[in-house]
Each structure stands twice: as structure tokens, then as C-alpha cells.
TORGUTI-201106 format. One record per residue: x, y, z of N, C-alpha, C in turn; residue number from 0; residue in three letters. Coordinates in nm, 4 decimals. Layout:
! residues N
+----------+----------+----------+----------+----------+----------+----------+----------+----------+-----+-----+
:     n_xx :     n_yy :     n_zz :    ca_xx :    ca_yy :    ca_zz :     c_xx :     c_yy :     c_zz :   i :  aa :
+----------+----------+----------+----------+----------+----------+----------+----------+----------+-----+-----+
:        X :        Y :        Z :        X :        Y :        Z :        X :        Y :        Z : NUM : ALA :
...
+----------+----------+----------+----------+----------+----------+----------+----------+----------+-----+-----+
//
This chain:
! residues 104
+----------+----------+----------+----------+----------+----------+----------+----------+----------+-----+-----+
:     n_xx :     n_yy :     n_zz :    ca_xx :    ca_yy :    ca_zz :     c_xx :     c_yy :     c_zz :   i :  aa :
+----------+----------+----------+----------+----------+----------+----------+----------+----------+-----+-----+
:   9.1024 :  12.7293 :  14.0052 :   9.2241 :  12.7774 :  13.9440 :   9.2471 :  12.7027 :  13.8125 :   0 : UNK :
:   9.2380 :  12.7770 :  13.7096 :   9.3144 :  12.7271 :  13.5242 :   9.3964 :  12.6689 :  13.5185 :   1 : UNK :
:   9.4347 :  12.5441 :  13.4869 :   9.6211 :  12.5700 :  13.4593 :   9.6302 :  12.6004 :  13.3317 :   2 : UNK :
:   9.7425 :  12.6366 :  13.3273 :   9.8083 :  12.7094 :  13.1870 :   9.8894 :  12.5623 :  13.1019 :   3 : UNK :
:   9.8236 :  12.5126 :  13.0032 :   9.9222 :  12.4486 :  12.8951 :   9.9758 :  12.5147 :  12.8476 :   4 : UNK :
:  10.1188 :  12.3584 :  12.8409 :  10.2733 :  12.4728 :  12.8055 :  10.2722 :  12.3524 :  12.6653 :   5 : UNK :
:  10.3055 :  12.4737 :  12.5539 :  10.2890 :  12.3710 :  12.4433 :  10.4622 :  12.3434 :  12.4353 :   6 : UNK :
:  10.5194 :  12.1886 :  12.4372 :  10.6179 :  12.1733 :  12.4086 :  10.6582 :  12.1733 :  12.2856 :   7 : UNK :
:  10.7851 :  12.2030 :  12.2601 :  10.8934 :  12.2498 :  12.0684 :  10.8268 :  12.1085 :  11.9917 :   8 : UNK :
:  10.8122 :  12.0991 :  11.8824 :  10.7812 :  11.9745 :  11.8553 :  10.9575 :  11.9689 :  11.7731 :   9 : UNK :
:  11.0103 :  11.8254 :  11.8203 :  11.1750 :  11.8065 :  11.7462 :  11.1695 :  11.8323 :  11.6120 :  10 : UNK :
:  11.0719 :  11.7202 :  11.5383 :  11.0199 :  11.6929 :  11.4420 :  10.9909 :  11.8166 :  11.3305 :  11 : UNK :
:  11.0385 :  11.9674 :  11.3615 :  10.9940 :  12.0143 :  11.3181 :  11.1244 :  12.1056 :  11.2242 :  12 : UNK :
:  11.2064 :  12.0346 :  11.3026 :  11.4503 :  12.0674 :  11.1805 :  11.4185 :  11.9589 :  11.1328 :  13 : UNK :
:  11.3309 :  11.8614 :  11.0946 :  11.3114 :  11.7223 :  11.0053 :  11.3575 :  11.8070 :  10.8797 :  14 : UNK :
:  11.4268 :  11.7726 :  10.8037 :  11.4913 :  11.8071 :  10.6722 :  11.4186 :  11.7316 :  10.5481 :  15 : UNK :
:  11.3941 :  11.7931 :  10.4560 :  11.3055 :  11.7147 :  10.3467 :  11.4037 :  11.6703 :  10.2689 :  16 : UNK :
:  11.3468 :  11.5023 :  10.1880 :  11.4743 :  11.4678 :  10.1100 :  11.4106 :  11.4750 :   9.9630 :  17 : UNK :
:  11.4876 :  11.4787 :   9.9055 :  11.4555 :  11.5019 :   9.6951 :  11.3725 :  11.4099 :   9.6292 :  18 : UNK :
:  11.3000 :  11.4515 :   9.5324 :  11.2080 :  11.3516 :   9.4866 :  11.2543 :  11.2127 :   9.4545 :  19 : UNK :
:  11.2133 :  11.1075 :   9.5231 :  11.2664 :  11.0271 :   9.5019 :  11.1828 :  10.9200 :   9.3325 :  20 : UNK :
:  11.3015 :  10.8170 :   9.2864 :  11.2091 :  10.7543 :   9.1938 :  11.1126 :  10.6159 :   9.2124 :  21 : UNK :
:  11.1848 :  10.5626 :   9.3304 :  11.1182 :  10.4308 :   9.4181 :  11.1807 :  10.4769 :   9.5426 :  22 : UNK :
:  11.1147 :  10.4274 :   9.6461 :  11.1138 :  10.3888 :   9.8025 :  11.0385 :  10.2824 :   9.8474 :  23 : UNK :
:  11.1031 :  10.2409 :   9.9100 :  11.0900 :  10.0716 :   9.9844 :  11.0794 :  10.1132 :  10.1443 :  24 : UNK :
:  11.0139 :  10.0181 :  10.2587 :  10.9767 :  10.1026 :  10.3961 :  11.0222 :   9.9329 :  10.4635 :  25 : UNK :
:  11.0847 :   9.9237 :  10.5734 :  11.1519 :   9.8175 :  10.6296 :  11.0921 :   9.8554 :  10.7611 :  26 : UNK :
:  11.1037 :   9.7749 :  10.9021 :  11.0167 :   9.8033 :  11.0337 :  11.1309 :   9.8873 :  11.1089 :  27 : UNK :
:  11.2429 :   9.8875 :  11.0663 :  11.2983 :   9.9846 :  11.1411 :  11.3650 :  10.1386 :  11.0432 :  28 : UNK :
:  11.3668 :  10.1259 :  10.8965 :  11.4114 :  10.2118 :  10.8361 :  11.3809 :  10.2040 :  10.6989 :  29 : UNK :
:  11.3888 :  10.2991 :  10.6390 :  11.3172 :  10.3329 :  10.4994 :  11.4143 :  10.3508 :  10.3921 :  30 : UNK :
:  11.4225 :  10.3217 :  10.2654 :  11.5412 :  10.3435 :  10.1434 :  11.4499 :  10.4469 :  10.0800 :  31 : UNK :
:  11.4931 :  10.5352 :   9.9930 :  11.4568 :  10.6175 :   9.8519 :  11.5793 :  10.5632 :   9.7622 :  32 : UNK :
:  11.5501 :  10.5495 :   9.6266 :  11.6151 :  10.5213 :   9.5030 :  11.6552 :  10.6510 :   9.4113 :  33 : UNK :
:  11.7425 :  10.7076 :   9.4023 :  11.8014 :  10.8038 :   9.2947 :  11.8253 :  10.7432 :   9.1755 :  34 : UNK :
:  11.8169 :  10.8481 :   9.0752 :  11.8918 :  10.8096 :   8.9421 :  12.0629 :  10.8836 :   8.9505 :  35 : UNK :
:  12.0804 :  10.9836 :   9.0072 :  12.2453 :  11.0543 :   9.0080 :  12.2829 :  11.0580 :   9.1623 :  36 : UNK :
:  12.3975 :  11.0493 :   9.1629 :  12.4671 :  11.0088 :   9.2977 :  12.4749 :  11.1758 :   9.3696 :  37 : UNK :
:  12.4529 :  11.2841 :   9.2900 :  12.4146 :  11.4130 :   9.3348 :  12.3208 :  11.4168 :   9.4337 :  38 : UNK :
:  12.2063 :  11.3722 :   9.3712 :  12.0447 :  11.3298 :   9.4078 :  12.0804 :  11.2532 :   9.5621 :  39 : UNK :
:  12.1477 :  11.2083 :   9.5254 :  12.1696 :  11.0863 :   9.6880 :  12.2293 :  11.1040 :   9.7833 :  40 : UNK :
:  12.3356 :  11.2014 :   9.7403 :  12.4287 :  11.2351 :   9.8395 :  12.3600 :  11.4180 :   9.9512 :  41 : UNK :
:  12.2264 :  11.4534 :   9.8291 :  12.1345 :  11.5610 :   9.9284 :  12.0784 :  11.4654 :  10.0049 :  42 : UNK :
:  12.0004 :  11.3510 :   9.9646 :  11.8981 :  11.2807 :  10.0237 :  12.0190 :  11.2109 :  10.1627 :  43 : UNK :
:  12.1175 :  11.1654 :  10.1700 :  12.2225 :  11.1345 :  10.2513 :  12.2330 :  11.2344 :  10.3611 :  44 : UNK :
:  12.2704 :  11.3737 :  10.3206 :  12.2750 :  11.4327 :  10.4077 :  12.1754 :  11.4533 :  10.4981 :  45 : UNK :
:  12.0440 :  11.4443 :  10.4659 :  11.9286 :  11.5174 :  10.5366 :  11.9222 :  11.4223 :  10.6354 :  46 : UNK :
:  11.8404 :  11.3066 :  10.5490 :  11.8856 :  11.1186 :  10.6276 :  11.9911 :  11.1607 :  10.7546 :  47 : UNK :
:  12.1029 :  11.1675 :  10.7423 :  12.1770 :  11.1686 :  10.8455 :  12.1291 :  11.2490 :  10.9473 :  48 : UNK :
:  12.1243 :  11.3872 :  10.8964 :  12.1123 :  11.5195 :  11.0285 :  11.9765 :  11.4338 :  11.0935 :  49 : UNK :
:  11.8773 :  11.3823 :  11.0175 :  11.7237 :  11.3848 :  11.0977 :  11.7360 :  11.2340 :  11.1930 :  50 : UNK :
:  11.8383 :  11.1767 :  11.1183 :  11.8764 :  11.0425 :  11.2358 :  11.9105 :  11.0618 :  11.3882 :  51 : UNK :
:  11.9247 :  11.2014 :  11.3721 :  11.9663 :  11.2803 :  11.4836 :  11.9099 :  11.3315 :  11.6090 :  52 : UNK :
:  11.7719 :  11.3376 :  11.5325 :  11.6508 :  11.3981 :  11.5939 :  11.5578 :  11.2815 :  11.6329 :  53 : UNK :
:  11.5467 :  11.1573 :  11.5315 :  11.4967 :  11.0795 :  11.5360 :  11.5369 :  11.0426 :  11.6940 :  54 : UNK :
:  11.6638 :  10.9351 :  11.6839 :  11.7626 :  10.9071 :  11.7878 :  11.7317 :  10.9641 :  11.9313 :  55 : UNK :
:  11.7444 :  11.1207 :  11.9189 :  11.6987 :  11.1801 :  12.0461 :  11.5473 :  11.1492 :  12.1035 :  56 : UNK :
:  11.4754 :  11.1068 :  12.0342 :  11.3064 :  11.0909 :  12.0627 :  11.3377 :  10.9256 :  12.1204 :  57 : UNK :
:  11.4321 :  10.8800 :  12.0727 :  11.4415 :  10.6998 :  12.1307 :  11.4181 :  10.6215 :  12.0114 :  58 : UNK :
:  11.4850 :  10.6534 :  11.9081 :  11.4225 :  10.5886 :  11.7920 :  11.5769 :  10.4909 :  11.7943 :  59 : UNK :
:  11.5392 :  10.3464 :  11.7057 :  11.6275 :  10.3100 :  11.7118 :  11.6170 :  10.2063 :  11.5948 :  60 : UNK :
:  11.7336 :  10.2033 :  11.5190 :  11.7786 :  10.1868 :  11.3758 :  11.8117 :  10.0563 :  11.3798 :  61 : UNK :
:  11.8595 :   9.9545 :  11.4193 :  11.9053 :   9.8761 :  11.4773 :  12.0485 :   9.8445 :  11.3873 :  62 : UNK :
:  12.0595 :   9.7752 :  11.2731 :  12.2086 :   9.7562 :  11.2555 :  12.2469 :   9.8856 :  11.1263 :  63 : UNK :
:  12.1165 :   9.9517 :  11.1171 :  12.1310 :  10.0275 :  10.9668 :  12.2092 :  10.1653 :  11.0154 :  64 : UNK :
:  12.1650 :  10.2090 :  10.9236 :  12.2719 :  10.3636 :  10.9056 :  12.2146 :  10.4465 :  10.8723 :  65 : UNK :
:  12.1553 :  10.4884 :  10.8932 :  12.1160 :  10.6417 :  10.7815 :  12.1563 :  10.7302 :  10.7363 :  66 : UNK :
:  12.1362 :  10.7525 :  10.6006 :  12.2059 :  10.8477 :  10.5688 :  12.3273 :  10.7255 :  10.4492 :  67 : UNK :
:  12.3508 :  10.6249 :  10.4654 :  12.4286 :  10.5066 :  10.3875 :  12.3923 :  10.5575 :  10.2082 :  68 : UNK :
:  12.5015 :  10.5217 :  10.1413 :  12.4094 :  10.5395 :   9.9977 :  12.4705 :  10.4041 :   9.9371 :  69 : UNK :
:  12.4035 :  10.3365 :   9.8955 :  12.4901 :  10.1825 :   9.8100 :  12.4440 :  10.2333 :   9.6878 :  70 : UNK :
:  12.5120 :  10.1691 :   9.5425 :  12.4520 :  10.1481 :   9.4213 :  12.4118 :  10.0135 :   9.4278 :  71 : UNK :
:  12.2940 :  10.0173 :   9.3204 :  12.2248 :   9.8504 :   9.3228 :  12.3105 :   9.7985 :   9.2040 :  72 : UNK :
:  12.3681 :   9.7416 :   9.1923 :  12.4621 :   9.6523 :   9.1509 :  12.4017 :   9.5125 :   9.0690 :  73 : UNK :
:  12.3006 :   9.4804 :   9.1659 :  12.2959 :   9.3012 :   9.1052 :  12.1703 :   9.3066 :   9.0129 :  74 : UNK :
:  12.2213 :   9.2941 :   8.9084 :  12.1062 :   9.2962 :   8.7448 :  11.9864 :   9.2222 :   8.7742 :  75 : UNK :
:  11.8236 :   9.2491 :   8.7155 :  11.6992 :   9.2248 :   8.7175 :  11.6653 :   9.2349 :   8.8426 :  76 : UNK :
:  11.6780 :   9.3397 :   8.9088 :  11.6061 :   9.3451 :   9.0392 :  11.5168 :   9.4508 :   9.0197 :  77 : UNK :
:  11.3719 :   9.4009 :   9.1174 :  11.2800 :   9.5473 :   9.0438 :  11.1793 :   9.5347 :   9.1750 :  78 : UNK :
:  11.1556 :   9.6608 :   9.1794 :  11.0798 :   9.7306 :   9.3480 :  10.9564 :   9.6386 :   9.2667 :  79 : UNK :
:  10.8548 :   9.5946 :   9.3449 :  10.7259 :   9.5639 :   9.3533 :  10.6201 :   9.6327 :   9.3968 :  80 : UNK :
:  10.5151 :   9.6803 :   9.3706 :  10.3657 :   9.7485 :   9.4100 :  10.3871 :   9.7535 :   9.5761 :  81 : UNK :
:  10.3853 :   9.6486 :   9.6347 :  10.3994 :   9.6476 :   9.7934 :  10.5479 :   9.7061 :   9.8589 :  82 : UNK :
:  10.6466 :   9.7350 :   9.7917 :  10.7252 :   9.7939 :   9.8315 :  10.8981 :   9.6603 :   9.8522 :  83 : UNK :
:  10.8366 :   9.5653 :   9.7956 :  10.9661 :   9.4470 :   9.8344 :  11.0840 :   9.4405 :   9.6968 :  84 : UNK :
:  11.1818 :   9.3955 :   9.6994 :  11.2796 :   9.3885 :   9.5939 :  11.2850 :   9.2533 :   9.5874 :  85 : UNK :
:  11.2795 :   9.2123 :   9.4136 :  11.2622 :   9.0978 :   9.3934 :  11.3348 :   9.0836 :   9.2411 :  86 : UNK :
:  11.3514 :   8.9733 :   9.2334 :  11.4349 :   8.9185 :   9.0829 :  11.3647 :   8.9211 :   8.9797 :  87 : UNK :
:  11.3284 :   9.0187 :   8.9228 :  11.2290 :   8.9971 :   8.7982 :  11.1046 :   9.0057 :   8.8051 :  88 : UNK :
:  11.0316 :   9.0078 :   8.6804 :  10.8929 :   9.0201 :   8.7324 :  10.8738 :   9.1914 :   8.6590 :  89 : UNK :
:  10.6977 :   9.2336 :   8.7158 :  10.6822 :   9.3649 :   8.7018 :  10.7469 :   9.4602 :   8.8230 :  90 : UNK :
:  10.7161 :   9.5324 :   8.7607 :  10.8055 :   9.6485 :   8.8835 :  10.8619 :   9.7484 :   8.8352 :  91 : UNK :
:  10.9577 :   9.8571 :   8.9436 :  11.0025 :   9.9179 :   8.9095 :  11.1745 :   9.8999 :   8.9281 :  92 : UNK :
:  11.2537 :   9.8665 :   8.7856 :  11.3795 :   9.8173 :   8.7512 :  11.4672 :   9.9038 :   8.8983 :  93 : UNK :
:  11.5196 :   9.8731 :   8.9688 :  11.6265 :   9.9243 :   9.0228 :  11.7738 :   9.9388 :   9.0257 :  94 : UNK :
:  11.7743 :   9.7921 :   8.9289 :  11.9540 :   9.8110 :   8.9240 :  12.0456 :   9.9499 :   8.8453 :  95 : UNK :
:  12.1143 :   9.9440 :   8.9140 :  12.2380 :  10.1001 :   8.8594 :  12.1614 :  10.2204 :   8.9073 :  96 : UNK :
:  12.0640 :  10.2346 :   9.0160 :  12.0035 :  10.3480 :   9.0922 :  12.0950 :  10.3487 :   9.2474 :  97 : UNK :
:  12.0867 :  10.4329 :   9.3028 :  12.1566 :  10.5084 :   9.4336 :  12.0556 :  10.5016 :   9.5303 :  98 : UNK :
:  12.0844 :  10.3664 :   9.6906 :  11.9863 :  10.3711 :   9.7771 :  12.0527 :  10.4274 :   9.8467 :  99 : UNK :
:  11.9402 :  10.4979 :   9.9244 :  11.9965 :  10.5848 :  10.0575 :  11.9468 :  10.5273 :  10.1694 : 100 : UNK :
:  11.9440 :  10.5417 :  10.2861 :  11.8964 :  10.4313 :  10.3875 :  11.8392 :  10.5743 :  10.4748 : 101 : UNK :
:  11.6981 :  10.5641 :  10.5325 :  11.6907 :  10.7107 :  10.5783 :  11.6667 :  10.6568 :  10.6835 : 102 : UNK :
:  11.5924 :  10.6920 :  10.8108 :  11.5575 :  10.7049 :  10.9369 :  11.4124 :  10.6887 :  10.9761 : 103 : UNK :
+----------+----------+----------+----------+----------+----------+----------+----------+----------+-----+-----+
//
């Protein structure tokens, strides 16, 4: 006797795409994208949020972050690095007065 595979929904698949971002940074429990307009951030916010949703339901877990959060970078000479870290100067890519979003 065959058995019949039952292909299960994959969740992953209402994952919402977020807007081109200009830097992103990747942390062990959650990921930032960098905007230049708070327009830009507040799509990338929304999606972030709804897919925190989906994430969450699979057992994912964020620990003190938020997704879906948007801060402005505020504190002058800070600039993304090749490996993905934020640092005071140096080469890189400038981040201050850009829009982070905190995704999932």
C-alpha cells in the first residue's frame, strides 16, 4: 500500500517584501534595513510587523526587539562596515540621519 504525501501550506509564503533598502545590518535574533525617507520606512515597518506574525507563529523569537520599530540614527560619524557592524568612523557606509527599521 502507497501512502499519499500531504504537502503542508508553507507560512512563509504571506512573507511580505520590504523596499530597497540602502544598508542592512543582521543581529542573531533580528535584522535592521536603513532608509533615506521616513515614507520608505514606514512601508518597510509595516511588512516587518505583519511577517513578525508569521515568523512568531513558526516559534520564532525576537527577544527584547520589535519589529517593525523605526528609530532615526541620530548620533554623528557612524558608518555600517563591510561585515555588517556599526562603528564610529572609519570606511563604510555613513548612516547617520537614515531611518532603521528593525525586521524579523
Amino acid at each position: 500500500m502507497m501512502k499519499r504525501k500531504v504537502k503542508k501550506p508553507n507560512p512563509y509564503d504571506k512573507w511580505q517584501r520590504y523596499p530597497k533598502e540602502v544598508a542592512r545590518r543582521s543581529g542573531c535574533k533580528v535584522s535592521w534595513n536603513y532608509y533615506k525617507t521616513l515614507e520608505e520606512a514606514k512601508v518597510c515597518s509595516k511588512a516587518a510587523y505583519e511577517n513578525s506574525f508569521i515568523a512568531e507563529a513558526e516559534g520564532y523569537d525576537f527577544g527584547y526587539q520589535a519589529p517593525g520599530a523605526i528609530r532615526q540614527v541620530t548620533e554623528p560619524g557612524l558608518v555600517l562596515d563591510a561585515r555588517g557592524g556599526i562603528r564610529r568612523g572609519g570606511e563604510g557606509t555613513p548612516v547617520t540621519g537614515l531611518y532603521e527599521v528593525c525586521l524579523p
